[in-house]
Every structure is written in C-alpha cells, then in structure tokens.
TIKEKOL-435914 format. One record per atom (N, C-alpha, C): residue in one letter; x, z, y. Coordinates in steps of 0.02 Angstrom, whole numbers, plus 50000, padded with zeros to 5 digits. Example, Ala and Ser with C-alpha at 12.3 -4.5 7.8 and 13.67 -1.06 7.14 Angstrom:
BEGIN
a506605039049716
a506155039049775
a506605039049835
s506425035449888
s506845035749947
s506455039450002
END
This chain:
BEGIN
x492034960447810
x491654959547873
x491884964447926
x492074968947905
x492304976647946
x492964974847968
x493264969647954
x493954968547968
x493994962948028
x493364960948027
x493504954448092
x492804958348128
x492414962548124
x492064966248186
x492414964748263
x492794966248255
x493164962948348
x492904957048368
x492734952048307
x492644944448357
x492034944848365
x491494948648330
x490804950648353
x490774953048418
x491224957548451
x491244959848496
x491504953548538
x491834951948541
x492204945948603
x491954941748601
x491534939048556
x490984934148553
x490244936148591
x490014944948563
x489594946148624
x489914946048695
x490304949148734
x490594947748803
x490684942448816
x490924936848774
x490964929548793
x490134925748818
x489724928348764
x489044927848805
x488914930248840
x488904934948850
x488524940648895
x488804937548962
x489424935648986
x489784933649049
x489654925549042
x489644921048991
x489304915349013
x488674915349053
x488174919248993
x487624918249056
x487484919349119
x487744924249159
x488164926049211
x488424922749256
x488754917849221
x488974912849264
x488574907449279
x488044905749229
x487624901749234
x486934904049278
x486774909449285
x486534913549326
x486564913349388
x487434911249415
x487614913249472
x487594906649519
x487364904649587
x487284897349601
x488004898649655
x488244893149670
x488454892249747
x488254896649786
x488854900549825
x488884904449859
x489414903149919
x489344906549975
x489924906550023
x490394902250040
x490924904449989
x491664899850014
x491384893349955
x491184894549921
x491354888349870
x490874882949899
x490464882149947
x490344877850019
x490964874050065
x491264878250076
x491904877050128
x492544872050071
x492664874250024
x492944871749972
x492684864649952
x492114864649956
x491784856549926
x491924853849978
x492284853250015
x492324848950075
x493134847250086
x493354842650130
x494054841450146
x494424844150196
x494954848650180
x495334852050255
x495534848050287
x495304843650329
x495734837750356
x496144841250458
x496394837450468
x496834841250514
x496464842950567
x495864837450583
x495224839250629
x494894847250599
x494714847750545
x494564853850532
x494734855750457
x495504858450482
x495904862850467
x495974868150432
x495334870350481
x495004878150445
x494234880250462
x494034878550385
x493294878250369
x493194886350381
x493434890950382
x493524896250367
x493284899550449
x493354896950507
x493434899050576
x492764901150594
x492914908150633
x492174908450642
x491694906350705
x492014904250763
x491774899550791
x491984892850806
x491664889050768
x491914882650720
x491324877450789
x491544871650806
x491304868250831
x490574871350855
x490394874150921
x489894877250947
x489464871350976
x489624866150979
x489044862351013
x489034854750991
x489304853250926
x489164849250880
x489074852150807
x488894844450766
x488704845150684
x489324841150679
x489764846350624
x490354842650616
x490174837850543
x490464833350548
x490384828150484
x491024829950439
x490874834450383
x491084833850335
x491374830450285
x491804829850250
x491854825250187
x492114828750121
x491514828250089
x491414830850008
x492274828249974
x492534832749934
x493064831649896
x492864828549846
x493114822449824
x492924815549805
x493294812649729
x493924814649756
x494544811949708
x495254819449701
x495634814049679
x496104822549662
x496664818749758
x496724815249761
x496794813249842
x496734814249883
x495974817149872
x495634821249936
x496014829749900
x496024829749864
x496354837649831
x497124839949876
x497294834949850
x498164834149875
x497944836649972
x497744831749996
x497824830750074
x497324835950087
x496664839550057
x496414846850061
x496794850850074
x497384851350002
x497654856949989
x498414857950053
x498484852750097
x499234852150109
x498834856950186
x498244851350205
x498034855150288
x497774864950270
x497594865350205
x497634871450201
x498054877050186
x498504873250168
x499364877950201
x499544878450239
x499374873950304
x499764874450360
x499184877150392
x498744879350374
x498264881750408
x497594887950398
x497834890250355
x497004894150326
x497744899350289
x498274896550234
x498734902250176
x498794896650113
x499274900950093
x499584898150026
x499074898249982
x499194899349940
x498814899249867
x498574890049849
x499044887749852
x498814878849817
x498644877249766
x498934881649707
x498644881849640
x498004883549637
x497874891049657
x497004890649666
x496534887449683
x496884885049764
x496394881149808
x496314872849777
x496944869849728
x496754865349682
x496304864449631
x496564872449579
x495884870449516
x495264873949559
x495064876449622
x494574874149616
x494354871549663
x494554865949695
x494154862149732
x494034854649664
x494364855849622
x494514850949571
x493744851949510
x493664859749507
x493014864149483
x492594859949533
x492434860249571
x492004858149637
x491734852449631
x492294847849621
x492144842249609
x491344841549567
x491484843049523
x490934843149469
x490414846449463
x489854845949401
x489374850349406
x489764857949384
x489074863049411
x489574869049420
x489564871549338
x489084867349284
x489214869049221
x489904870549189
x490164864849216
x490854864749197
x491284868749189
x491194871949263
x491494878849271
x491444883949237
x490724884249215
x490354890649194
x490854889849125
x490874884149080
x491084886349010
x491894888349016
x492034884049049
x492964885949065
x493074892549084
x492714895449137
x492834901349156
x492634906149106
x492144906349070
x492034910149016
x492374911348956
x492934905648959
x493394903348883
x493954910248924
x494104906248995
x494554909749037
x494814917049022
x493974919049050
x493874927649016
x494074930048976
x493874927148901
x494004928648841
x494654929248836
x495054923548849
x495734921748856
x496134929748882
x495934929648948
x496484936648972
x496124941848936
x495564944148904
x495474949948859
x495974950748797
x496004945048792
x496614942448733
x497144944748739
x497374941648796
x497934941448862
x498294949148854
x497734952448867
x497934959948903
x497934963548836
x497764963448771
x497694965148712
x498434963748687
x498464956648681
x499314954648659
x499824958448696
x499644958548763
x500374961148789
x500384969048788
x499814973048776
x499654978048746
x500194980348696
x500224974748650
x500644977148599
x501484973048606
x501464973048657
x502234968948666
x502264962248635
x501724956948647
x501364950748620
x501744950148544
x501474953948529
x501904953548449
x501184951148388
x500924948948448
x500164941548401
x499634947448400
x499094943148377
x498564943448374
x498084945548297
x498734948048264
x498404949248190
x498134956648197
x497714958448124
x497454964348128
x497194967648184
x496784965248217
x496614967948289
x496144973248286
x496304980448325
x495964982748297
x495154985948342
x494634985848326
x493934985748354
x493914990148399
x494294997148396
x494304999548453
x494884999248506
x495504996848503
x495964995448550
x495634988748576
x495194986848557
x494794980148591
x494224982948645
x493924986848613
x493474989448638
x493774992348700
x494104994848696
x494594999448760
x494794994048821
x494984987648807
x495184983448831
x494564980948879
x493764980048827
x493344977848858
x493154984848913
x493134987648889
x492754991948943
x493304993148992
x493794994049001
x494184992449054
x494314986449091
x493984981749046
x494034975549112
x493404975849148
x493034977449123
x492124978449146
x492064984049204
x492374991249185
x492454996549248
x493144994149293
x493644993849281
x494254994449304
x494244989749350
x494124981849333
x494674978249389
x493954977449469
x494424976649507
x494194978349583
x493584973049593
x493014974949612
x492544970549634
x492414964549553
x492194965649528
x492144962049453
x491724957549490
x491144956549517
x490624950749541
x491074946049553
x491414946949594
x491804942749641
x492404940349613
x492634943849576
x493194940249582
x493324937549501
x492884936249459
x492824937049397
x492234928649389
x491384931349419
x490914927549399
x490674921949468
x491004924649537
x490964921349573
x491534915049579
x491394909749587
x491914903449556
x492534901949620
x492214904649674
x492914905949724
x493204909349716
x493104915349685
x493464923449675
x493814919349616
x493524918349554
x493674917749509
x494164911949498
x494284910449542
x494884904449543
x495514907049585
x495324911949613
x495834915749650
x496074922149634
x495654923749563
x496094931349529
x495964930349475
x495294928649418
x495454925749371
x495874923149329
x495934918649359
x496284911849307
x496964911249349
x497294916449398
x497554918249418
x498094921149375
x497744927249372
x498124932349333
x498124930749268
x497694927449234
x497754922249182
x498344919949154
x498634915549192
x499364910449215
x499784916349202
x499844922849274
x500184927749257
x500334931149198
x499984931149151
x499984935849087
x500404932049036
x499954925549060
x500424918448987
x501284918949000
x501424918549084
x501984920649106
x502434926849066
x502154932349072
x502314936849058
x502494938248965
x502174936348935
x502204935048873
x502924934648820
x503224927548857
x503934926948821
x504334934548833
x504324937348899
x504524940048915
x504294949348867
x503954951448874
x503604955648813
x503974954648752
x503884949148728
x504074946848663
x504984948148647
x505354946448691
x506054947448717
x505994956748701
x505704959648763
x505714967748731
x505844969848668
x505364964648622
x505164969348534
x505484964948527
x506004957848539
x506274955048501
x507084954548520
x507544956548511
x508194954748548
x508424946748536
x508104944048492
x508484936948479
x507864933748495
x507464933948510
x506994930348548
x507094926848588
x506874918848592
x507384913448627
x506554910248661
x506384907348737
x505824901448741
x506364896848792
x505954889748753
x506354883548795
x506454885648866
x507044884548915
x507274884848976
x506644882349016
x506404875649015
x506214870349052
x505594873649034
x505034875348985
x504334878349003
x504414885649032
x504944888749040
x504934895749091
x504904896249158
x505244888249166
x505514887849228
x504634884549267
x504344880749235
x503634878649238
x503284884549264
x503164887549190
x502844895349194
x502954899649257
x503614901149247
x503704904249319
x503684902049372
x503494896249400
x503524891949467
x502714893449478
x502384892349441
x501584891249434
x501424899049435
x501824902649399
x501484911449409
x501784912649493
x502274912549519
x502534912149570
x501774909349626
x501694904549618
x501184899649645
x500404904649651
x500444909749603
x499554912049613
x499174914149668
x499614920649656
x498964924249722
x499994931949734
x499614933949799
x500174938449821
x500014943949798
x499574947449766
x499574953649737
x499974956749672
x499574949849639
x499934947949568
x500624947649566
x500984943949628
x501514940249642
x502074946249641
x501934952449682
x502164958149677
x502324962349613
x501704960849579
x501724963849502
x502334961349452
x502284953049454
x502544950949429
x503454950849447
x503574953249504
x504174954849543
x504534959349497
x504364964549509
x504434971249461
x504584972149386
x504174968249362
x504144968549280
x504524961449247
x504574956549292
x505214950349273
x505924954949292
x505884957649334
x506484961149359
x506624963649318
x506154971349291
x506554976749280
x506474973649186
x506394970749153
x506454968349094
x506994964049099
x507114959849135
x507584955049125
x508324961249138
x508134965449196
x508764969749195
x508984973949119
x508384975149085
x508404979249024
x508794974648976
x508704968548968
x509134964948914
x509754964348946
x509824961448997
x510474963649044
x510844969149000
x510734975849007
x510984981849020
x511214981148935
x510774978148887
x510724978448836
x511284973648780
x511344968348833
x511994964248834
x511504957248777
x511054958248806
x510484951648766
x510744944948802
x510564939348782
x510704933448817
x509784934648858
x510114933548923
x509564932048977
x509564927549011
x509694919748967
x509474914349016
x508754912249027
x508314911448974
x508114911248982
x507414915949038
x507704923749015
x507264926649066
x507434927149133
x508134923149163
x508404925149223
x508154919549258
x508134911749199
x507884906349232
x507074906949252
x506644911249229
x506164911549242
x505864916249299
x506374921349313
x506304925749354
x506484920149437
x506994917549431
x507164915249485
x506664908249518
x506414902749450
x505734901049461
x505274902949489
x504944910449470
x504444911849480
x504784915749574
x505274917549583
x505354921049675
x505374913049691
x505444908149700
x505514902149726
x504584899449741
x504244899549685
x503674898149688
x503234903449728
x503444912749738
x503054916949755
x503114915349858
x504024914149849
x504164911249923
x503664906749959
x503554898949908
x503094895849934
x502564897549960
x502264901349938
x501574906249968
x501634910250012
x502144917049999
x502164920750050
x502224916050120
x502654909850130
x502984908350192
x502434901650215
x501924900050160
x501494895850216
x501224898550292
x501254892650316
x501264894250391
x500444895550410
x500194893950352
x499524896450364
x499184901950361
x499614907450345
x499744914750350
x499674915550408
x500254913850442
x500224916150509
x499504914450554
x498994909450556
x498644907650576
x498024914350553
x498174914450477
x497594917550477
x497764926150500
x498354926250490
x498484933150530
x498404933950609
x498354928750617
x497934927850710
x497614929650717
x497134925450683
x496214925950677
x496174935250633
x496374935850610
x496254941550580
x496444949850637
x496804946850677
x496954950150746
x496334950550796
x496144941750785
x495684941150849
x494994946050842
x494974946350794
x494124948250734
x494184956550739
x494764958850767
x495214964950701
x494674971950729
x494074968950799
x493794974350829
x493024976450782
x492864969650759
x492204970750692
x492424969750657
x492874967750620
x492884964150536
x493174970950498
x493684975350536
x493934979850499
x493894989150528
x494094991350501
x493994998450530
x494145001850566
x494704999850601
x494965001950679
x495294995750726
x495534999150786
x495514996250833
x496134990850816
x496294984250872
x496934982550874
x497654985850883
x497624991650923
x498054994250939
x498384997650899
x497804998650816
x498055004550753
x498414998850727
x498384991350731
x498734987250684
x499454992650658
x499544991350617
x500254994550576
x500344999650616
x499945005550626
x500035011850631
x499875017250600
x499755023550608
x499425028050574
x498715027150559
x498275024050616
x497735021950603
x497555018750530
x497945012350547
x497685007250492
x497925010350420
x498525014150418
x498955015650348
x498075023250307
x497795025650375
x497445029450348
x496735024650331
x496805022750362
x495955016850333
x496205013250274
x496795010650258
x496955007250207
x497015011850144
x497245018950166
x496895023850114
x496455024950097
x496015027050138
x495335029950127
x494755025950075
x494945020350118
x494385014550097
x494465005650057
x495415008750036
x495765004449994
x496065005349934
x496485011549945
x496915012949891
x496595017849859
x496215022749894
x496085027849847
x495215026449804
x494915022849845
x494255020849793
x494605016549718
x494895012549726
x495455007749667
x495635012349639
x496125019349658
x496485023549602
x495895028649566
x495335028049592
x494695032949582
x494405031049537
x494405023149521
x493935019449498
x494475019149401
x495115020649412
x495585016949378
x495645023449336
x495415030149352
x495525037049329
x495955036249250
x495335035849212
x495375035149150
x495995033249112
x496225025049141
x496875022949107
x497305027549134
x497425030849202
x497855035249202
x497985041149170
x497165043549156
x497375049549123
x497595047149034
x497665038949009
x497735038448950
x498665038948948
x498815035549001
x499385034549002
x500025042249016
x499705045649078
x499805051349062
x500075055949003
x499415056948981
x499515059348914
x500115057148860
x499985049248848
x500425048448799
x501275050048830
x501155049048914
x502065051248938
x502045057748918
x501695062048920
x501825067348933
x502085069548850
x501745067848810
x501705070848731
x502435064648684
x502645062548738
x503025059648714
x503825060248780
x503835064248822
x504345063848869
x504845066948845
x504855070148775
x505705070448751
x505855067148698
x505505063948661
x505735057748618
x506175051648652
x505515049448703
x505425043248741
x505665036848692
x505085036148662
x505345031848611
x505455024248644
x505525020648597
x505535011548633
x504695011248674
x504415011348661
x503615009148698
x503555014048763
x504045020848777
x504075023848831
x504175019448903
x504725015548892
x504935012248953
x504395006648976
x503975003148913
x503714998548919
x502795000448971
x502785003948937
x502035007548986
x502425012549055
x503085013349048
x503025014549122
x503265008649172
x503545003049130
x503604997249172
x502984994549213
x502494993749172
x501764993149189
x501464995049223
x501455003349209
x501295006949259
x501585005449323
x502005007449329
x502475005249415
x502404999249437
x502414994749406
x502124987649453
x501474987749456
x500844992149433
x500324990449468
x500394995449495
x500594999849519
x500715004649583
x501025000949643
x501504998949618
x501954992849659
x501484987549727
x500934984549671
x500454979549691
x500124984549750
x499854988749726
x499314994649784
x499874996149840
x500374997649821
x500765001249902
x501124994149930
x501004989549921
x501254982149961
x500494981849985
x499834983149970
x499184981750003
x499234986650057
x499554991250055
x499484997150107
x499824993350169
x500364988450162
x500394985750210
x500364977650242
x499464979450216
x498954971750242
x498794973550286
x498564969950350
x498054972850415
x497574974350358
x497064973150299
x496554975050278
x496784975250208
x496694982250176
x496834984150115
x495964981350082
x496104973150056
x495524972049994
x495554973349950
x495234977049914
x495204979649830
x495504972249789
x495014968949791
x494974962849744
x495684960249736
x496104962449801
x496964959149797
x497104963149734
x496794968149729
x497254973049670
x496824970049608
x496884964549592
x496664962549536
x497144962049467
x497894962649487
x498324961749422
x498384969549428
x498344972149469
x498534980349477
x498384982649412
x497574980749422
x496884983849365
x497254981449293
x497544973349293
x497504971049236
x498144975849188
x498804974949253
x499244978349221
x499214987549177
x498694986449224
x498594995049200
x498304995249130
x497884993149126
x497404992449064
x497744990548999
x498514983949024
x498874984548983
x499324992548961
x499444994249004
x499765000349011
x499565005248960
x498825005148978
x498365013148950
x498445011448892
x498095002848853
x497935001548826
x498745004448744
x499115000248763
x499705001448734
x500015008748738
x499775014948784
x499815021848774
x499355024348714
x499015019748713
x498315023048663
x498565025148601
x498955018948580
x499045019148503
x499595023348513
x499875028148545
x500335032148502
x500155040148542
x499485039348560
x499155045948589
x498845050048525
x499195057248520
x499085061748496
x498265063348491
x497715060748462
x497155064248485
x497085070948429
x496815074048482
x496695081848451
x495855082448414
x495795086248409
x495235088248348
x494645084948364
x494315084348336
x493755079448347
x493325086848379
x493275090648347
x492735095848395
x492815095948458
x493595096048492
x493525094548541
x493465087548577
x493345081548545
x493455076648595
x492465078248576
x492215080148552
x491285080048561
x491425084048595
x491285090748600
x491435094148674
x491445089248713
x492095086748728
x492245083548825
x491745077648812
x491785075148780
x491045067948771
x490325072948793
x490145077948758
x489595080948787
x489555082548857
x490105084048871
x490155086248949
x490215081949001
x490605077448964
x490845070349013
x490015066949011
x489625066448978
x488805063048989
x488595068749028
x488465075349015
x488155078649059
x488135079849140
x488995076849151
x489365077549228
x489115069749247
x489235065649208
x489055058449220
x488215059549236
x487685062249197
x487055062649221
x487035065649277
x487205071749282
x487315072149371
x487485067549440
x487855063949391
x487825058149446
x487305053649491
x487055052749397
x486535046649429
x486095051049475
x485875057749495
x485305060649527
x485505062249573
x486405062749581
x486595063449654
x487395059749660
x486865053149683
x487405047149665
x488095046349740
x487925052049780
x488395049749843
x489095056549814
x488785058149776
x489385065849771
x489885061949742
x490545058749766
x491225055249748
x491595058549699
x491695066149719
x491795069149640
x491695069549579
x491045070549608
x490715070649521
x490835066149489
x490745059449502
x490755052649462
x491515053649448
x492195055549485
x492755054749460
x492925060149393
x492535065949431
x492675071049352
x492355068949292
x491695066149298
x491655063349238
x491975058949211
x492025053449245
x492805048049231
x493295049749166
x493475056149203
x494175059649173
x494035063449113
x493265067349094
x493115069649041
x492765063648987
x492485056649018
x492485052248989
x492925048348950
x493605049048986
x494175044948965
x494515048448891
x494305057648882
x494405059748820
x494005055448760
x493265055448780
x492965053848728
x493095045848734
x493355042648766
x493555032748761
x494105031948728
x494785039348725
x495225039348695
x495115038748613
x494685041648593
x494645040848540
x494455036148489
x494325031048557
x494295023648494
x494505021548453
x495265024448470
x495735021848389
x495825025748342
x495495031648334
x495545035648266
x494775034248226
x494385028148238
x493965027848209
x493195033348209
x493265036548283
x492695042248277
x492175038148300
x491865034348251
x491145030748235
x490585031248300
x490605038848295
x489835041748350
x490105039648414
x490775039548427
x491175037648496
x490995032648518
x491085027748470
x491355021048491
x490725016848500
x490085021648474
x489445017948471
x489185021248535
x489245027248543
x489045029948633
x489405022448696
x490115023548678
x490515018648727
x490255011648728
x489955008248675
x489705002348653
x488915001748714
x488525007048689
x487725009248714
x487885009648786
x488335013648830
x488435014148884
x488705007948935
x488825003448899
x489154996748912
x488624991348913
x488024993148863
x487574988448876
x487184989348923
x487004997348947
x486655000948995
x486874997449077
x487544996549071
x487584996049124
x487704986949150
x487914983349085
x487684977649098
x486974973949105
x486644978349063
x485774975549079
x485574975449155
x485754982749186
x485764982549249
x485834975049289
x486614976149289
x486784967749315
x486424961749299
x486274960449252
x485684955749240
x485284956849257
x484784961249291
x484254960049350
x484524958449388
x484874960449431
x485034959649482
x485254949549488
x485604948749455
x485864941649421
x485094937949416
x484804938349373
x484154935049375
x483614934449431
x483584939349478
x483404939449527
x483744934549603
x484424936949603
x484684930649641
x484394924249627
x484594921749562
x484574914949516
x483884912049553
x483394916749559
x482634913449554
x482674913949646
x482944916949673
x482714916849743
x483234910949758
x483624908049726
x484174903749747
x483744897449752
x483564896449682
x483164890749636
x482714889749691
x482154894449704
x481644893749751
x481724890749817
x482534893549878
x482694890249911
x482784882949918
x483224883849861
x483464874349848
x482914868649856
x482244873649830
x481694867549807
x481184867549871
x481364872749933
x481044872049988
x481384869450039
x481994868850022
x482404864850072
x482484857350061
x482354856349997
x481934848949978
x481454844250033
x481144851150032
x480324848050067
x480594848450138
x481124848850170
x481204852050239
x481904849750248
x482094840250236
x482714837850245
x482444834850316
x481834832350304
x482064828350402
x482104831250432
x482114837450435
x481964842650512
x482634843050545
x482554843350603
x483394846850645
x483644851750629
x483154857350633
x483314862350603
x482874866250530
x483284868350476
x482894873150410
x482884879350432
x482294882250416
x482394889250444
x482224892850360
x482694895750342
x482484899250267
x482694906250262
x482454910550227
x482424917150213
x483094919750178
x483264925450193
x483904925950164
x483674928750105
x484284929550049
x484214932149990
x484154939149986
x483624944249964
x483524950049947
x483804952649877
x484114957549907
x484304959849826
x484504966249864
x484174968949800
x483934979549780
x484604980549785
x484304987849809
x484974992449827
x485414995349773
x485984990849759
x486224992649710
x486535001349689
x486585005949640
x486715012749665
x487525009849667
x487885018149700
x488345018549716
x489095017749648
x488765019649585
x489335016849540
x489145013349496
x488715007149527
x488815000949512
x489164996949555
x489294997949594
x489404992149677
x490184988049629
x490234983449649
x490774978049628
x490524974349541
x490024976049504
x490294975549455
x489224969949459
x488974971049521
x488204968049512
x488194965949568
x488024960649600
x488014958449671
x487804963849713
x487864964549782
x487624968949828
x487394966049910
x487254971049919
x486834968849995
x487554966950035
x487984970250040
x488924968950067
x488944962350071
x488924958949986
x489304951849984
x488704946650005
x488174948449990
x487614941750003
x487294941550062
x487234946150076
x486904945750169
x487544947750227
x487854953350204
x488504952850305
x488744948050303
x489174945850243
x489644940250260
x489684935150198
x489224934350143
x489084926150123
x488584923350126
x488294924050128
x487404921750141
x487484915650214
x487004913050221
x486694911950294
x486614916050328
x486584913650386
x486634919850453
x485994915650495
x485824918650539
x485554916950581
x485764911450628
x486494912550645
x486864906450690
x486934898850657
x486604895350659
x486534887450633
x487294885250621
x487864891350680
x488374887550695
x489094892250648
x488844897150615
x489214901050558
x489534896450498
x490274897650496
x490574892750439
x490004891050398
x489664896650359
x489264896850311
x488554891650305
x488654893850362
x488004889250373
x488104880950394
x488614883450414
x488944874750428
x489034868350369
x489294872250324
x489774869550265
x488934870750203
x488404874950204
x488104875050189
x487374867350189
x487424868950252
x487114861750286
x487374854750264
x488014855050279
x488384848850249
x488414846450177
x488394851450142
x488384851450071
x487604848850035
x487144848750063
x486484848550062
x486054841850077
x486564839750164
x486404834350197
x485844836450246
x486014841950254
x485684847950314
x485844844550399
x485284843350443
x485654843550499
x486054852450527
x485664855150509
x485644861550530
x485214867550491
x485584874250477
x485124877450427
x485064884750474
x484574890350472
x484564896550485
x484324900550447
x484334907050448
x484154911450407
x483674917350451
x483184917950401
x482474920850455
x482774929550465
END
C-alpha cells in the first residue's frame, strides 16, 4: 500500500481541483468566446464596442462557426488558434464537460512535469515525495493559479497549453537519457507544429530547450532527424502566432488604453519607464514567488559544480529557458505574470529533478530551518504587507520541502497540513462566488422582459496578500471581469447576449 501512496495523493488533487472547477461559473472572456468573431465584430474584446446599439450576437453553433471565429480572430484580436479553438469548441457545450477534461488535464501535466523531471524515463516507482514536491509547486509556483488553471478561458490558454508543450518536449528528454532513441518523423512534425501553435511565452521556452538539446546530440554526433524535424515544425508553427496581424491591432488598442490599463505613461512605451514597471510589478513578484525551486536548484549546482555529472546540463537547460520566457516578457508593453506560465512549469521541472541528487544534510538541521521557516512564515500572516518576510520564509521553507525525498515523515506531513490550510481557504472563497453566481442567474430569470437588468456585482472578501492568484480576488471579479456599470462594456455586452439580455448593469 506504501508503494502506490502517490496515487492517493493525485487522486486527492484530482478532486480537490475538480470541485473547483465545478464551483467556478462563467466568467468574463468565456462570454465573448461563446459567440462568433465575425468581420462585423471582429473584436469582442473592444472596449468601446458599439455605443448606441445592441449588437446581435451569434452563439458558436458548429465547428464552422469555430473555423470562421477563429480566422476573424487572427486578423484581429492575436494568434493563439489552437486555444481559441478547444475552447470555443469547450463552449460549445455544457460547462460540465469542461470541468472533467480540465481536471484529467491537470493531473496529466503533474504527470507531465514529474516524467520530464526524470528525463521521461516513465512513470514507474514514483516516488511520494518527489510527487509531493511537484504538487506543491504547481499549487504555489505557477503565476495567477485561479486564472489560468480553474478559470476555462485561462485554462485553455496556459493549461492545456503547456500541456501540448510538455507531450512535445518528451521525445526529446528521452533522446538526452537515450542516444538511440528514435520517434516517428511525421508525429514530431505534428507535435511540434501544434506546440509551436500555443501561447508565446511557452513558445520562447520551448525555443531554447528544442535548440539547445537538439544542439547537444548534434555535438554528440547522435542522429538528429528526428529532433531537427521537430524543432523546425515547431519555429514554423510559433511564426504563425507571433506574425498574426491581430497582434498588431491589439498592440494599438493596448497603446490607446496604455494611460489606465497599465502603469505609466505612453511616452515610457519601451523605455526606462516601462522596463522598470515590468520589473517591479512583473518579473520580480514571479521570481519572489518561485524562491524555493531556485534555492533547490542552486544547491544541487552548487554541490555538484565540479563533477557536473549528466543531469548537470539538463536542470540548467531548464533553468535558462524559464529565465529565457521572463526576460522576452520584459519586453511586452505589459509584463503579465500568467504569460510566465511554462516559466513556472519549466522550473519545477528543474528543481524537481535537482532534488534527487541534493545532498541533504542532517536532519537536526533541516528541523531547525522548518522551525524557523513556520515561525518567519507566522510572522507573516500578522504582518501580511512586509514582502520580505514572506520571501525569507520561502527560502527557509524550501530547506524543510527539500527533504521530501529522504523520507523525513514529520516533513512531509507538515508540507501535506500546510497545503490543505491553504486550499480550504480557496474553497470559501470558491463557494461563496458559486452561490452569489447561482443567485444572480435565478434573478435575472425573473427580469428577462425588461430593457434594462440592473444586478449587484459579486462580493468577495479580501483575500490576504499571500494568497492573491491562487483564490479569486477583488482584481479579477470586479475591475476588469465582472459587470460594470456601463450596459455598453464588452462584458456586459457579450454577457447580455449570452442570456438573451436586452441590456444588463451592475449596481
């Protein structure tokens, strides 16, 4: 029984994030999505969208309406067609659907990031705490977890995203620990067209680590057709994205906006201005948040930088392409966390695969830094704005998380307890949406003939400061997804339509 304990565990997270999803109703974009980009409206997305009509909508119907969606939203809104397919295709349907797929999804890249952990050399003997390590790093680590994980627009756009990416990545891993390691031409070339196809953060990641592996068998005098055919797949498919012309559009609008939506003026566009806001309030909360795997990875370079055995090159490949991913965000007009979603993943592979050949030292001392690392961490919660503190504990935490794989029992059951602590959390918060959602729906029932609905926006408690990304917040549900007050807000537009709303407001 002690030998398959792991699937107890991935079986609890597989629940724990179903219900979650089932929890979570229609939100925001996934409004704008149920509908057709047609060339009249282009871009559901605009924020002053027809000011003195009710535009007539049309619900995505067939995979027809998918196709001719997905084409006006390249030339108009950005790339990403693969996403904006499975899920307007999700959409289609009840959102149950979603909920179980996306939850298999989950499981899937925990898997994902575990296998390539070990240079995908399978899935046997897995062991309970290099799992464990995995979970709690996908749970703290990757950027904005609500969103881009349990919310079904996010989650179709970094998810099941980086998903694709990892399956990608795989043959390739395998090639590392294997020199005669051969995958059919024609599914790489797939693979890589479709990882190419995801999202541009990822796209970067994946740049780096097809590269500098395929150069390693290169150097090594391996046959690299297959990884050269897949590398060149996947820049062909990343092209398609970068160069939709619907980039440029939204880099307009993202100009026009650039005096509220972001943190300085137009004039900082690509200057010192913006490169320091994209620090402050991009790159360095992400590398703050990520402490831990660094200090795992660290360590094992360090205790290993004159051996440098075979697994040396492989965690610093990792490492550097999700560094890679963060300094290509540095030059977005707006550094979003959530872009750094393979960043997180790659890393975690990174730490994760440093773990097992990290020196841990005496158990007296990893209780020590565990005692200290809760005591600095309780300081937190009582003075939750101090940014330090929460990082130093981080870093004296990440001693006592290291030790998952030598079996220190009392560890792994603190790390376990602290994981439920902070998911129970999220489930208020989750249950509370759910019922103020439910309640809307069933008053906007009673209130279809009217011209205009006038309904209350969604309340939800002030989440503390190191929870934010990982439990809904006042940020994502009231500034910018919720209803607004303006009848004439995408949101409210595409909201209305979806409903059979003439018109909706928010009190």
């Amino acid at each position: 029984m002690k030998k398959y304990s792991w699937v107890l565990l991935l079986l609890a997270i597989f629940g724990i994030f179903a219900a979650r999803n089932f929890l979570l109703p229609l939100f925001a974009d996934d409004y704008a999505y149920s509908f057709v980009w047609t060339e009249k409206y282009g871009n559901l997305m605009d924020f002053d969208k027809m000011p003195n009509e009710v535009p007539d909508f049309k619900r995505v119907e067939s995979f027809s309406d998918i196709v001719k969606s997905g084409y006006n939203h390249y030339f108009n809104w950005g790339g990403r067609p693969l996403a904006v397919g499975i899920m307007q295709t999700f959409l289609m349907f009840d959102k149950k659907f979603f909920n179980i797929i996306n939850s298999f999804a989950f499981a899937a890249l925990i898997l994902l990031i575990y296998s390539l952990s070990q240079k995908a050399q399978g899935l046997k003997d897995i062991s309970f705490g290099r799992l464990l390590w995995v979970i709690l790093g996908v749970w703290f680590f990757l950027p904005e977890f609500f969103v881009t994980t349990v919310w079904e627009c996010g989650s179709c756009n970094y998810l099941l995203m980086t998903l694709i990416q990892c399956v990608f990545l795989i043959p390739y891993a395998k090639r590392y620990n294997d020199k005669d390691y051969k995958f059919p031409l024609h599914l790489i070339i797939i693979l890589g067209f479709l990882a190419g196809c995801t999202n541009e953060g990822g796209g970067v990641g994946l740049f780096f680590l097809t590269a500098i592996f395929t150069l390693r068998s290169k150097l090594k005098h391996e046959n690299i057709n297959f990884m050269l055919a897949g590398f060149v797949a996947f820049c062909l498919g990343f092209a398609f994205i970068i160069l939709a012309p619907g980039n440029v559009n939204r880099f307009v609008l993202t100009q026009k906006f650039l005096s509220y939506d972001l943190y300085y003026s137009s004039e900082g566009l690509y200057g010192a201005e913006m490169f320091i806001v994209n620090f402050l309030w991009g790159l360095f909360p992400v590398i703050l948040s990520q402490l831990p795997a660094y200090v795992m990875i660290f360590a094992y370079l360090w205790q290993n930088r004159k051996s440098k055995d075979d697994l040396y090159g492989y965690v610093l490949t990792f490492t550097f392409s999700a560094l890679m991913i963060l300094c290509a965000l540095m030059f977005s007009p707006e550094f979003s966390p959530r872009a750094s979603f393979a960043s997180s993943v790659f890393l975690i592979i990174a730490s994760s695969s440093a773990m097992s050949k990290i020196k841990i030292l005496s158990r007296k001392f990893l209780i020590t830094a565990g005692i200290l690392g809760a005591l600095i961490l309780a300081l937190h919660f009582v003075f939750p704005e101090e940014i330090y503190v929460i990082s130093t504990s981080i870093i004296l935490m990440s001693a006592l998380l290291a030790a998952v794989v030598k079996n220190v029992n009392v560890l792994k059951f603190t790390a376990v307890i602290f994981l439920i602590f902070d998911i129970s959390i999220c489930f208020v918060h989750d249950v509370n949406i759910y019922k103020q959602s439910n309640e809307r729906l069933v008053f906007i029932e009673t209130q279809k003939d009217k011209d205009l609905v006038k309904v209350s926006r969604i309340k939800v408690s002030e989440i503390p400061h190191y929870k934010e990304g990982r439990a809904a917040d006042d940020q994502e549900l009231l500034d910018n997804a919720d209803i607004l007050k303006s009848p004439y807000y995408h949101h409210n537009l595409t909201f209305a339509a979806y409903y059979g709303l003439k018109q909706i407001t928010a009190e």
